[in-house]
N, C-alpha and C positions, 0 to 999 in steps of 0.2 A: 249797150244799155239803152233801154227805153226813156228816154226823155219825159218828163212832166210833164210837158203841155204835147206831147201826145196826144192823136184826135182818136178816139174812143173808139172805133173799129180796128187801132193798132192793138189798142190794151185787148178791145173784145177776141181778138184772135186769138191770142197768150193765151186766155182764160179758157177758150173753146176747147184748144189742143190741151190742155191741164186736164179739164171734166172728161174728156176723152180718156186719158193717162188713167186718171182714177175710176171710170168703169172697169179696169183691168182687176178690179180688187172688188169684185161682184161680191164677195162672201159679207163685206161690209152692210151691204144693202140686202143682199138675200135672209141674213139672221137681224135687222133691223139695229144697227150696231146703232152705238148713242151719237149725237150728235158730233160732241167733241172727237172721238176717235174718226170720223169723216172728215172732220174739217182739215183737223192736222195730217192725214193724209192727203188731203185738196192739197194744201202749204205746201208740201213736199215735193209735188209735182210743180207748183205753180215757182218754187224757187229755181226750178232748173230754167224756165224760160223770165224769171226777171233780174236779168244778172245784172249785176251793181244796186240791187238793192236787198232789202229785207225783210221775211216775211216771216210773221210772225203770229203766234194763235195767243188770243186773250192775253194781246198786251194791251198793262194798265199805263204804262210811264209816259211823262212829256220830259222831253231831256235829258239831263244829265241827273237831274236832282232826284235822290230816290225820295223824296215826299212829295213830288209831284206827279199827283196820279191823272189819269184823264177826268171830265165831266163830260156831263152833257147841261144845260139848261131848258129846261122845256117848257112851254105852257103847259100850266096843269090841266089835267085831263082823267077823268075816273080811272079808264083801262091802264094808265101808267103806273105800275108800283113796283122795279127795281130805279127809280130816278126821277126828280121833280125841280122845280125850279130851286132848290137848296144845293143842288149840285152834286149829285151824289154819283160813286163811284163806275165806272162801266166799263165791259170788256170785251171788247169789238170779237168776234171769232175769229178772223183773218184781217190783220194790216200787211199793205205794203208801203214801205215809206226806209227810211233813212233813219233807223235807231239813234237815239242818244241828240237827234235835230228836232225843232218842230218849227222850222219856217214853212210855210205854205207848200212850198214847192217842193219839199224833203216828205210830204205825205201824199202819197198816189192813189192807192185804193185801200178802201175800209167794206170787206166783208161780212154780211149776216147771211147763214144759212140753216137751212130747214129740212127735215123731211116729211115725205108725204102721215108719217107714224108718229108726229110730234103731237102733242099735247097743250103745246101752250103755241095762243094765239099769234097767226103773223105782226099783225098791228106795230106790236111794243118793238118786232125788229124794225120795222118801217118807218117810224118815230125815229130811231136813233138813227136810222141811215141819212134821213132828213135831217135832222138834226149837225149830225156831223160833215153833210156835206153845204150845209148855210140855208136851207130854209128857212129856217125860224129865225125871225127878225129880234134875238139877242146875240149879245157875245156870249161865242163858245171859248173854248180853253184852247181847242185843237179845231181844222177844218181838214177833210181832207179832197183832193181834185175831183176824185169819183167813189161814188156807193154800189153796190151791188147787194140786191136780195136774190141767193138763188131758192129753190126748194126740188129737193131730189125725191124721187120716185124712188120702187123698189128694185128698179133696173139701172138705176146710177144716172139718168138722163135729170136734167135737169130740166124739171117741167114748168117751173117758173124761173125769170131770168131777167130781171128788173134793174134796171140802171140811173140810178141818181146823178145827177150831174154839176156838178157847183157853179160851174159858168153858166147854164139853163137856168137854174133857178128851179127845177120841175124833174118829172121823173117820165119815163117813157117805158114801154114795156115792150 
């Protein structure tokens, strides 16, 4: 199993050999298949290399409690409108983390991706990857160690490939 505190060229590897995995399913990307049906395919591959953990597409839950769903809080922001400082509901594409926990170290990576065919703006994912990995100077509900924005092409490559970092504070590309 991959450990938490994990230095980021371990996770990044994982993840490298996964995007690779899922090129294998070129027909997704050659017909522009929806976002969700890529991602949960990404999941698929990405659970065979993160074993003892859980990976999961557009989970809402923090714990055990089923009324407790994720937030985000964010400074309000014009471009923002699935979530605002009211706290409103949101659903990561890909977690990896420790279902049914939500200490710090039971949440490893929180996924948003894209393709190059999308329609709606990167931004509002890049707000919640910050967001959820502690940029923004409120409390969140949830943190998780590391963000990733990817954006795939129509050849399955992933042409952007951004990483949030909780302990940085910052994001690198």
């Amino acid at each position: 199993m991959i450990p938490f505190d994990s230095k980021w060229s371990d996770v990044e590897a994982l993840i490298r050999v996964a995007i690779s995995e899922l090129k294998g399913d070129e027909i997704l990307f050659r017909i522009h298949a929806n976002e969700r049906s890529i991602t949960h395919r990404l999941a698929v591959c990405l659970e065979k290399h993160f074993v003892g953990w859980n990976v999961d597409c557009e989970y809402s839950r923090i714990g055990e409690d089923s009324s407790n769903y994720k937030r985000l809080l964010l400074p309000s922001a014009e471009n923002v409108t699935h979530f605002d400082m009211n706290g409103s509901r949101v659903y990561p594409d890909i977690v990896i983390h420790h279902r049914g926990q939500n200490a710090t170290s039971d949440n490893l990576l929180v996924i948003e991706a894209k393709t190059v065919w999308s329609q709606v703006p990167d931004e509002q994912d890049i707000r919640k990857l910050k967001a959820f990995t502690g940029e923004y100077p409120v409390n969140q509900f949830i943190k998780y160690r590391f963000g990733l924005f990817l954006k795939f092409d129509e050849s399955g490559e992933a042409e952007e490939f951004q990483l949030f970092d909780s302990n940085l504070k910052d994001f690198r590309e």
